[in-house]
C-alpha positions in Angstrom: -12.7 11.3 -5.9 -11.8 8.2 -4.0 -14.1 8.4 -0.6 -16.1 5.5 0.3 -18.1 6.1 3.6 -18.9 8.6 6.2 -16.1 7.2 8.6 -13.4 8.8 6.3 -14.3 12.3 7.3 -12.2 11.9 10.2 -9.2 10.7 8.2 -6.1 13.4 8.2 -3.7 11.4 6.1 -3.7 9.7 3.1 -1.2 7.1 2.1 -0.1 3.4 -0.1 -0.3 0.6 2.6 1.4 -1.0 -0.6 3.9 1.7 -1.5 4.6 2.9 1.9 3.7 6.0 1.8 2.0 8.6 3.5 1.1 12.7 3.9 -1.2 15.0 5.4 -4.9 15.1 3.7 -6.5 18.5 4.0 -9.7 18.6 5.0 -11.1 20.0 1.7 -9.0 17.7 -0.3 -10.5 16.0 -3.8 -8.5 12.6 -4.6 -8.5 12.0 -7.6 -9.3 8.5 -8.4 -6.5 6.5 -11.3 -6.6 3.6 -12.9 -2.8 2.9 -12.0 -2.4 1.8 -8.9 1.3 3.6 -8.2 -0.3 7.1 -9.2 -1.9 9.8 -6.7 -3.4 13.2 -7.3 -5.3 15.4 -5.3 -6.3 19.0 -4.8 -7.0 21.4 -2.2 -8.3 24.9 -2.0 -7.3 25.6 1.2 -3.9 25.0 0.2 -4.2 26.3 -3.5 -2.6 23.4 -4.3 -2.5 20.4 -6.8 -0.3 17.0 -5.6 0.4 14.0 -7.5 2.7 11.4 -6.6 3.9 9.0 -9.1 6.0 5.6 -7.9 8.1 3.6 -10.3 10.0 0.3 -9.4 13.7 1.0 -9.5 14.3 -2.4 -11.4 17.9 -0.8 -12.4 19.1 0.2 -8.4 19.5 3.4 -9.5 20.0 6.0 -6.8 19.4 10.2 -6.3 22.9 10.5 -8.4 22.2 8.3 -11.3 19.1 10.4 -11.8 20.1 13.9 -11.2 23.2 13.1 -13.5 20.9 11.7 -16.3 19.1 15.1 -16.2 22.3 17.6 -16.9 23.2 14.8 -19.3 19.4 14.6 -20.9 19.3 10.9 -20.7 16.3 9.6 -22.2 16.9 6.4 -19.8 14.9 9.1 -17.3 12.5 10.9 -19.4 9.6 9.5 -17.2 11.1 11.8 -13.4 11.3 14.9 -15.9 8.3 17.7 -17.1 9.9 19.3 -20.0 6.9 22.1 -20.1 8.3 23.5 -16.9 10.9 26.5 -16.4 13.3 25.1 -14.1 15.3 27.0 -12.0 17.1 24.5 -9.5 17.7 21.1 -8.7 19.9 19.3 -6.2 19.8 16.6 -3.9 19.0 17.5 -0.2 18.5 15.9 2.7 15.5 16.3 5.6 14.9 14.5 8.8 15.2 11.2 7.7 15.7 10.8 3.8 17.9 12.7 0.5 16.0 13.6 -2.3 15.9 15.8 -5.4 15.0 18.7 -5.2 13.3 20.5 -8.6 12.3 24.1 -8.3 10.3 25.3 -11.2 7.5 26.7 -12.9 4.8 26.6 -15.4 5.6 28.5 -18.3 2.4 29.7 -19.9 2.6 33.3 -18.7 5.9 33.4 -20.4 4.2 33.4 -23.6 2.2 36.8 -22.9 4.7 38.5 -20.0 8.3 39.2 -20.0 10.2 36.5 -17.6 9.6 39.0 -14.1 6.1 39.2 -14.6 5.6 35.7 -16.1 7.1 34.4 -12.3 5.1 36.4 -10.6 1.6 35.4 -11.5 2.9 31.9 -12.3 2.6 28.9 -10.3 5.6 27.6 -8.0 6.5 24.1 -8.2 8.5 21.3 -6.6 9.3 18.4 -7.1 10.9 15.7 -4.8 12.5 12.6 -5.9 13.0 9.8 -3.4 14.0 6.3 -3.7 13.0 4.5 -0.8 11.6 0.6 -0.8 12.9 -0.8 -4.0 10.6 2.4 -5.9 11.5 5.9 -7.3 8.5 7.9 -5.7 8.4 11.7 -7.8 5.9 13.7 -5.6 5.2 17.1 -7.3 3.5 20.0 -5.5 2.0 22.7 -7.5 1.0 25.8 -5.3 -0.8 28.9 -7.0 2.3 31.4 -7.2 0.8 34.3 -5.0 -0.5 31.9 -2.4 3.0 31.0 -1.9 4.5 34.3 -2.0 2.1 34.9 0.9 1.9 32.0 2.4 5.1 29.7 2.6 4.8 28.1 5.5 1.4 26.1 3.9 3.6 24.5 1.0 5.6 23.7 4.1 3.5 22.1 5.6 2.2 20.4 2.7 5.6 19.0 1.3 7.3 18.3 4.7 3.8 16.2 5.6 5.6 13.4 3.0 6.5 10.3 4.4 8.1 7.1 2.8 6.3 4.9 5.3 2.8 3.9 6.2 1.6 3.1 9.2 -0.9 0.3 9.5 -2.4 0.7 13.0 -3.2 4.5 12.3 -6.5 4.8 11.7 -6.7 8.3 10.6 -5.1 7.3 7.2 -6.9 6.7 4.2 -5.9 3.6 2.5 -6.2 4.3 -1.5 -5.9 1.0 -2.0 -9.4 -0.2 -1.0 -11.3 3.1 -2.2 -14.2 3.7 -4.6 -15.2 6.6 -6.8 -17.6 8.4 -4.3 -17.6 11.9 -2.5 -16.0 12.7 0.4 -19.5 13.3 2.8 -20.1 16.1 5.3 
């Protein structure tokens, strides 16, 4: 966990002043604290939901196409955007209000060991992934919601996912800056 004082009860985002980002923190959230400064994760419960972000400097320019055509052609060049363990069922680059990303739909395959495939995706967990590259960095946020939870519930992943943005916004005080955190609880 990455809270530091009582004053960060009131915070409702959580963001990179360094890597520009930024997205919504439920108020239940645990942070999980890394020792790599370009890596995020965090779970909720009222969400049933696990996010981690992960952001890479694109030293080689390489944009949405170069990444999405490395993965039909199983480049190893990007090895690091891809979880093999997952069932994937699409990917595509897409656009929203104001950036293109990829677009992964997948998920995890355990059940698929003890359940035939219809079963296996029905108690399974859906997962997305979304590629940007914004800032001179690759940014791979992956949101993985309980499976039944989103069946029920779609417009929480929604609301999670759209919550993303690829900028940070320095006067807000409502964000929590993961930059200058320590490893303490989140107080009530």
């Amino acid at each position: 966990e990455v809270f530091s004082s009582k004053k960060d009860r009131m915070k409702t985002e959580v963001g990179s002043r360094i890597f520009k980002w930024s997205m919504h923190l439920p108020d239940d959230a645990v942070i999980y604290k890394s020792d790599k400064a370009n890596y995020f994760s965090m779970y909720t419960e009222s969400y049933k939901s696990n996010v981690s972000l992960e952001v890479i400097k694109n030293e080689h320019n390489y944009t949405l196409e170069d990444i999405l055509y490395s993965k039909q052609m199983n480049n190893q060049d990007f090895y690091n955007y891809w979880y093999f363990s997952q069932k994937e069922f699409s990917f595509n680059i897409e656009q929203d209000e104001n950036n293109r990303y990829i677009r992964i739909v997948k998920m995890d395959p355990y059940y698929d060991y003890y359940l035939v495939d219809g079963a296996a995706e029905e108690f399974s967990s859906y997962i997305e992934n979304r590629i940007y590259i914004n800032n001179d960095y690759i940014y791979n946020l992956e949101i993985n919601m309980d499976g039944k939870y989103y069946r029920k519930n779609p417009e929480m992943f929604q609301k999670l996912v759209s919550s993303f943005t690829l900028s940070y916004d320095e006067d807000n005080p409502y964000i929590k800056e993961l930059s200058d955190s320590v490893s303490e609880p989140r107080e009530s």
